[in-house]
C-alpha positions, 0 to 999 in steps of 0.5 A, spaced: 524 106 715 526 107 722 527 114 725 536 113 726 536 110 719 531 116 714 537 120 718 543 116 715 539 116 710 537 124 710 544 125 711 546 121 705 542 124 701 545 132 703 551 130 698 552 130 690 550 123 687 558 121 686 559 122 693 552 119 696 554 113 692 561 113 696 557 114 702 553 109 701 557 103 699 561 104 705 554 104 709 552 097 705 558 094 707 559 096 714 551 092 714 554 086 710 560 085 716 555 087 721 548 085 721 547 086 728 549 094 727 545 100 729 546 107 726 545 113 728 547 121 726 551 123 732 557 128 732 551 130 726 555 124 722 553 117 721 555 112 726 554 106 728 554 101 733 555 094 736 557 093 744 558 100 743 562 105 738 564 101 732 566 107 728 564 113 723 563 116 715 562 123 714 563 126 708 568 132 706 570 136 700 576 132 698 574 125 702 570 121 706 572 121 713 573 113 716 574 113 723 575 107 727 581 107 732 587 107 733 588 100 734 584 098 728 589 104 725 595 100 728 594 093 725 591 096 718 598 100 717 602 097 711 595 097 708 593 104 709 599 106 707 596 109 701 592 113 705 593 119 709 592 118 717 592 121 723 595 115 726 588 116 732 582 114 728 581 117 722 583 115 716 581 119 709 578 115 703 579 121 697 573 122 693 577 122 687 579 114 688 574 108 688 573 105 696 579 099 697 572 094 698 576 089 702 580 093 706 574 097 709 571 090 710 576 087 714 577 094 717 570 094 719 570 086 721 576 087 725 573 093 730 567 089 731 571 083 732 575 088 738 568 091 740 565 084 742 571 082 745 572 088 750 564 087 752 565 080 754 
């Protein structure tokens, strides 16, 4: 295992198991989406990287933070509706309800699609 992933890893592995396993799904499915992803801890959260910042999971008392941009916010907002924003970057996923798979993979596939666009 590389130095940046026993990082996300270590990370991970702070939290109580119902949360790991959030915590980790959401880590699988952003690899699923974006093989070419790197992971790193910065801001002390995973965060992970394609032709630059991609987005953010950090885990919290009551939720996982997913963070993205505003963008990704904007066009994901009938569909987030459920969800408690901040309209900037931040969308939280309680720990109580089970993670909208398809919407974090479309979300995830729309900001690497955005991302490889700005770098051309």
């Amino acid at each position: 295992m590389k130095k940046n992933e026993q990082n996300v890893h270590t990370y991970i592995q702070s939290f109580p198991a119902h949360v790991q396993v959030k915590l980790q799904k959401l880590r699988e499915i952003i690899k699923q989406c974006d093989p070419d992803v790197e992971e790193k801890i910065a801001w002390g959260v995973p965060t992970f990287y394609d032709h630059g910042y991609l987005l953010q999971i950090a885990a919290y008392q009551t939720y996982i933070g997913f963070y993205t941009n505003p963008e990704a916010l904007q066009h994901f907002e009938k569909r987030l509706a459920p969800y408690k924003t901040n309209h900037k970057n931040t969308t939280r996923l309680p720990l109580d309800v089970d993670i909208d798979e398809t919407l974090i993979k479309d979300m995830v596939t729309y900001c690497v699609q955005m991302n490889r666009k700005k770098s051309k």
